[in-house]
C-alpha positions, 0 to 999 in steps of 0.5 A, spaced: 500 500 500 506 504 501 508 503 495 503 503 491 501 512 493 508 513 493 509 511 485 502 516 485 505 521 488 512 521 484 508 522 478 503 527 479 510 530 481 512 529 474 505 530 471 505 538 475 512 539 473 510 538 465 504 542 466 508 548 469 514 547 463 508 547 458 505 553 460 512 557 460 515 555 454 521 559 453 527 558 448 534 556 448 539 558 444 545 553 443 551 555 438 558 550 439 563 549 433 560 552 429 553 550 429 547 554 432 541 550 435 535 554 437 529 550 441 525 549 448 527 549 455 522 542 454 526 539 449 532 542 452 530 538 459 529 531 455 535 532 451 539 532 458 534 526 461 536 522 455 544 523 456 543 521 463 539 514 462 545 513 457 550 515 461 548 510 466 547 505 462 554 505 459 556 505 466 552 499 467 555 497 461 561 496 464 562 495 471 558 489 469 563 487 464 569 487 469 566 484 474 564 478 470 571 475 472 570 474 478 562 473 478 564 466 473 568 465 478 564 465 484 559 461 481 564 455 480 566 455 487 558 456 490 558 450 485 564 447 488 562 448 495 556 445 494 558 439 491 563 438 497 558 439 503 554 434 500 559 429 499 561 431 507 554 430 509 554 423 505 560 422 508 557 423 515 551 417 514 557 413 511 560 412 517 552 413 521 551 407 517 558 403 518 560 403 510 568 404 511 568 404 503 563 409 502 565 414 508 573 414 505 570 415 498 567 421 500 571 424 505 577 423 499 572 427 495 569 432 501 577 434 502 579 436 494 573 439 493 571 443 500 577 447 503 576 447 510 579 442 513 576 442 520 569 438 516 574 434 511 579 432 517 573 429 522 571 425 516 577 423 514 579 421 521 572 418 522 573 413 515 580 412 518 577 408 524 572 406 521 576 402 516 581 399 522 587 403 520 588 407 527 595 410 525 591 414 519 585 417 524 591 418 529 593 422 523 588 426 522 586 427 529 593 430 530 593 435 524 586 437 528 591 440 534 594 445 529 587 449 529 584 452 535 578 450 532 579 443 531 584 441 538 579 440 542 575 435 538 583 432 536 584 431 543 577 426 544 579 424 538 586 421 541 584 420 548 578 415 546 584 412 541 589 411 547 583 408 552 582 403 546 589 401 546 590 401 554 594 406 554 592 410 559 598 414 561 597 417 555 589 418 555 590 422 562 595 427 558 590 428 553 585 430 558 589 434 562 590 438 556 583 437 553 581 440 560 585 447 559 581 448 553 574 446 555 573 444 563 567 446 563 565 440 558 562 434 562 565 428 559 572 432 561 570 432 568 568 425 568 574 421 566 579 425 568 577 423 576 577 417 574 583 417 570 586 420 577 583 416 581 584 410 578 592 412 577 592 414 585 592 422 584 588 422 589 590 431 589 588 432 583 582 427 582 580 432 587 580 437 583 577 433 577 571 432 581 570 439 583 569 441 576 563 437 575 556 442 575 552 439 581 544 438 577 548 438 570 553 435 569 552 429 576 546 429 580 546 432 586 547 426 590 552 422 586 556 429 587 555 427 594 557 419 593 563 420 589 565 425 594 564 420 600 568 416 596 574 420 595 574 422 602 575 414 604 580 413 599 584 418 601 583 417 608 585 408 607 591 411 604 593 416 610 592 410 614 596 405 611 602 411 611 601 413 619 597 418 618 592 417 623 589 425 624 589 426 617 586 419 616 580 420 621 580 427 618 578 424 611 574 418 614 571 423 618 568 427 612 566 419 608 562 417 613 559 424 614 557 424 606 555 417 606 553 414 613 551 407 610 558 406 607 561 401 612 568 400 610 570 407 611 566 407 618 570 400 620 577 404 618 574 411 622 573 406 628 580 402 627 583 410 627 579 412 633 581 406 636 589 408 635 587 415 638 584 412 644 578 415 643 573 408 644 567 411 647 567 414 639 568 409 636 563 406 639 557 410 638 560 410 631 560 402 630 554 401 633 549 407 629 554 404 622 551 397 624 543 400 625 544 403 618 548 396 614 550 391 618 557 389 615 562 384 618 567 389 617 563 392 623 565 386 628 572 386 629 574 394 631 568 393 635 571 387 638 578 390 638 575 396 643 575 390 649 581 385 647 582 383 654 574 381 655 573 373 656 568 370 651 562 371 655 562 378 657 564 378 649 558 374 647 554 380 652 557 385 649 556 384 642 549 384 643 549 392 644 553 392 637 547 388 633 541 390 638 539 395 632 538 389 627 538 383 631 534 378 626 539 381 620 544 375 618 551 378 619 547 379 626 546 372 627 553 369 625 557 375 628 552 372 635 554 365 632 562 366 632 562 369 639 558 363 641 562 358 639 567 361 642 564 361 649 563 354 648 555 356 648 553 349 643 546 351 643 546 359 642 551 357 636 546 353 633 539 357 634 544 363 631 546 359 625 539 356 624 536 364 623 542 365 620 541 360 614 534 359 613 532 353 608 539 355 605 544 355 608 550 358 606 558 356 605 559 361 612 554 357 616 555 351 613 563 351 615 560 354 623 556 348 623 562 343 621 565 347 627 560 346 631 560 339 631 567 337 631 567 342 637 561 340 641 560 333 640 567 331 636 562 328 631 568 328 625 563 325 620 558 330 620 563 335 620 565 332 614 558 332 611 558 339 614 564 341 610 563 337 603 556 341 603 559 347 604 563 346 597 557 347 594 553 351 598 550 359 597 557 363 596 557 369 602 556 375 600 563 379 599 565 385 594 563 384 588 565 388 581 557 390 578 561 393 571 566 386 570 563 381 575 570 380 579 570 379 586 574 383 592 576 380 599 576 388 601 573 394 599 576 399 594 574 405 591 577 402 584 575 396 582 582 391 581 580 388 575 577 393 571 579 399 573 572 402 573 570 407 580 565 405 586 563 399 583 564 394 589 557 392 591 556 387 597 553 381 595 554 373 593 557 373 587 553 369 581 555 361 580 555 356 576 550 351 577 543 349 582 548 350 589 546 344 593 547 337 591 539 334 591 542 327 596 546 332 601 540 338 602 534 334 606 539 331 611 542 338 613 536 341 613 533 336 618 540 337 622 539 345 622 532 344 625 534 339 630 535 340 638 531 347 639 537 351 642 536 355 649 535 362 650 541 366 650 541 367 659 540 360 660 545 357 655 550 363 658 548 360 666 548 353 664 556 354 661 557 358 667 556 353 672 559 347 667 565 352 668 
C-alpha cells in the first residue's frame, strides 16, 4: 500500500512539473563549433534526461563487464562448495551407517573439493577408524591440534584412541590438556577423576571432581557419593602411611557424606581406636551397624575390649547388633562369639536364623565347627564341610561393571579399573548350589535340638565352668 501512493505521488510530481514547463515555454539558444541550435527549455530538459539514462547505462555497461571475472568465478566455487558439503554430509551417514568404503570415498572427495579442513579432517579421521587403520585417524586427529578450532575435538579424538589401546598414561595427558581448553565440558570432568583416581592422584582427582556442575553435569547426590568416596580413599591411604589425624580427618568427612558406607566407618573406628578415643568409636560402630550391618563392623568393635573373656564378649556384642538383631551378619557375628564361649546351643539357634532353608558356605563351615567342637562328631563335620563346597557363596565385594570379586573394599575396582563399583553381595555361580542327596539331611540337622535362650545357655556354661 506504501508503495503503491508513493509511485502516485512521484508522478503527479512529474505530471505538475510538465504542466508548469508547458505553460512557460521559453527558448534556448545553443551555438558550439560552429553550429547554432535554437529550441525549448522542454526539449532542452529531455535532451539532458536522455544523456543521463545513457550515461548510466554505459556505466552499467561496464562495471558489469569487469566484474564478470570474478562473478564466473564465484559461481564455480558456490558450485564447488556445494558439491563438497554434500559429499561431507554423505560422508557423515557413511560412517552413521558403518560403510568404511563409502565414508573414505567421500571424505577423499569432501577434502579436494571443500577447503576447510576442520569438516574434511573429522571425516577423514572418522573413515580412518572406521576402516581399522588407527595410525591414519591418529593422523588426522593430530593435524586437528594445529587449529584452535579443531584441538579440542583432536584431543577426544586421541584420548578415546589411547583408552582403546590401554594406554592410559597417555589418555590422562590428553585430558589434562583437553581440560585447559574446555573444563567446563562434562565428559572432561568425568574421566579425568577417574583417570586420577584410578592412577592414585588422589590431589588432583580432587580437583577433577570439583569441576563437575552439581544438577548438570552429576546429580546432586552422586556429587555427594563420589565425594564420600574420595574422602575414604584418601583417608585408607593416610592410614596405611601413619597418618592417623589426617586419616580420621578424611574418614571423618566419608562417613559424614555417606553414613551407610561401612568400610570407611570400620577404618574411622580402627583410627579412633589408635587415638584412644573408644567411647567414639563406639557410638560410631554401633549407629554404622543400625544403618548396614557389615562384618567389617565386628572386629574394631571387638578390638575396643581385647582383654574381655568370651562371655562378657558374647554380652557385649549384643549392644553392637541390638539395632538389627534378626539381620544375618547379626546372627553369625552372635554365632562366632558363641562358639567361642563354648555356648553349643546359642551357636546353633544363631546359625539356624542365620541360614534359613539355605544355608550358606559361612554357616555351613560354623556348623562343621560346631560339631567337631561340641560333640567331636568328625563325620558330620565332614558332611558339614563337603556341603559347604557347594553351598550359597557369602556375600563379599563384588565388581557390578566386570563381575570380579574383592576380599576388601576399594574405591577402584582391581580388575577393571572402573570407580565405586564394589557392591556387597554373593557373587553369581555356576550351577543349582546344593547337591539334591546332601540338602534334606542338613536341613533336618539345622532344625534339630531347639537351642536355649541366650541367659540360660550363658548360666548353664557358667556353672559347667
Amino acid at each position: 500500500m506504501g508503495r503503491t501512493l508513493w509511485f502516485f505521488i512521484k508522478l503527479a510530481l512529474l505530471i505538475a512539473a510538465g504542466v508548469w514547463l508547458a505553460e512557460r515555454p521559453g527558448e534556448v539558444s545553443l551555438e558550439w563549433l560552429g553550429y547554432r541550435v535554437e529550441t525549448t527549455i522542454g526539449i532542452l530538459l529531455l535532451a539532458v534526461f536522455v544523456l543521463m539514462v545513457a550515461a548510466a547505462g554505459l556505466y552499467r555497461f561496464w562495471t558489469a563487464t569487469r566484474r564478470a571475472p570474478g562473478e564466473i568465478r564465484r559461481s564455480f566455487s558456490d558450485s564447488r562448495r556445494e558439491r563438497g558439503y554434500k559429499a561431507l554430509t554423505q560422508g557423515m551417514v557413511a560412517v552413521a551407517a558403518g560403510a568404511p568404503d563409502e565414508a573414505l570415498r567421500l571424505s577423499r572427495r569432501a577434502d579436494g573439493l571443500l577447503d576447510e579442513p576442520p569438516l574434511t579432517l573429522l571425516l577423514s579421521a572418522q573413515a580412518a577408524q572406521l576402516n581399522g587403520d588407527e595410525e591414519a585417524a591418529k593422523r588426522y586427529f593430530k593435524a586437528m591440534l594445529e587449529r584452535e578450532e579443531t584441538a579440542f575435538l583432536g584431543l577426544r579424538g586421541l584420548f578415546n584412541q589411547a583408552m582403546k589401546e590401554g594406554d592410559e598414561e597417555a589418555a590422562l595427558d590428553y585430558v589434562r590438556k583437553a581440560k585447559d581448553l574446555r573444563p567446563d565440558t562434562p565428559w572432561v570432568s568425568e574421566m579425568l577423576f577417574k583417570l586420577e583416581l584410578r592412577h592414585g592422584k588422589l590431589e588432583s582427582a580432587e580437583q577433577a571432581l570439583a569441576l563437575a556442575r552439581p544438577g548438570k553435569d552429576l546429580s546432586k547426590e552422586a556429587l555427594k557419593r563420589r565425594r564420600a568416596v574420595l574422602a575414604a580413599e584418601k583417608g585408607r591411604a593416610a592410614f596405611e602411611a601413619g597418618r592417623f589425624e589426617e586419616a580420621a580427618r578424611h574418614l571423618s568427612s566419608a562417613v559424614k557424606l555417606q553414613p551407610a558406607l561401612a568400610p570407611a566407618a570400620a577404618l574411622l573406628a580402627r583410627v579412633q581406636i589408635k587415638r584412644g578415643e573408644k567411647r567414639k568409636a563406639q557410638r560410631l560402630l554401633v549407629k554404622s551397624w543400625d544403618l548396614s550391618p557389615h562384618p567389617a563392623l565386628v572386629k574394631p568393635f571387638l578390638d575396643l575390649e581385647p582383654q574381655e573373656k568370651p562371655l562378657e564378649r558374647v554380652k557385649r556384642l549384643g549392644k553392637l547388633v541390638s539395632s538389627r538383631p534378626s539381620h544375618p551378619e547379626s546372627h553369625l557375628a552372635q554365632a562366632r562369639a558363641a562358639l567361642d564361649a563354648q555356648l553349643w546351643g546359642e551357636v546353633r539357634r544363631h546359625l539356624t536364623a542365620a541360614g534359613g532353608q539355605e544355608p550358606t558356605e559361612a554357616v555351613c563351615r560354623l556348623m562343621a565347627e560346631l560339631e567337631e567342637a561340641e560333640n567331636g562328631d568328625s563325620a558330620k563335620a565332614h558332611e558339614w564341610f563337603r556341603r559347604a563346597a557347594t553351598a550359597p557363596n557369602d556375600p563379599t565385594w563384588v565388581c557390578s561393571n566386570c563381575g570380579a570379586a574383592a576380599t576388601d573394599w576399594s574405591a577402584v575396582c582391581r580388575a577393571c579399573g572402573e570407580i565405586d563399583s564394589l557392591d556387597w553381595r554373593s557373587p553369581l555361580t555356576v550351577g543349582s548350589g546344593l547337591l539334591p542327596e546332601m540338602a534334606q539331611p542338613q536341613e533336618e540337622e539345622l532344625e534339630a535340638d531347639p537351642a536355649p535362650s541366650a541367659p540360660q545357655a550363658a548360666e548353664g556354661a557358667a556353672r559347667g565352668a
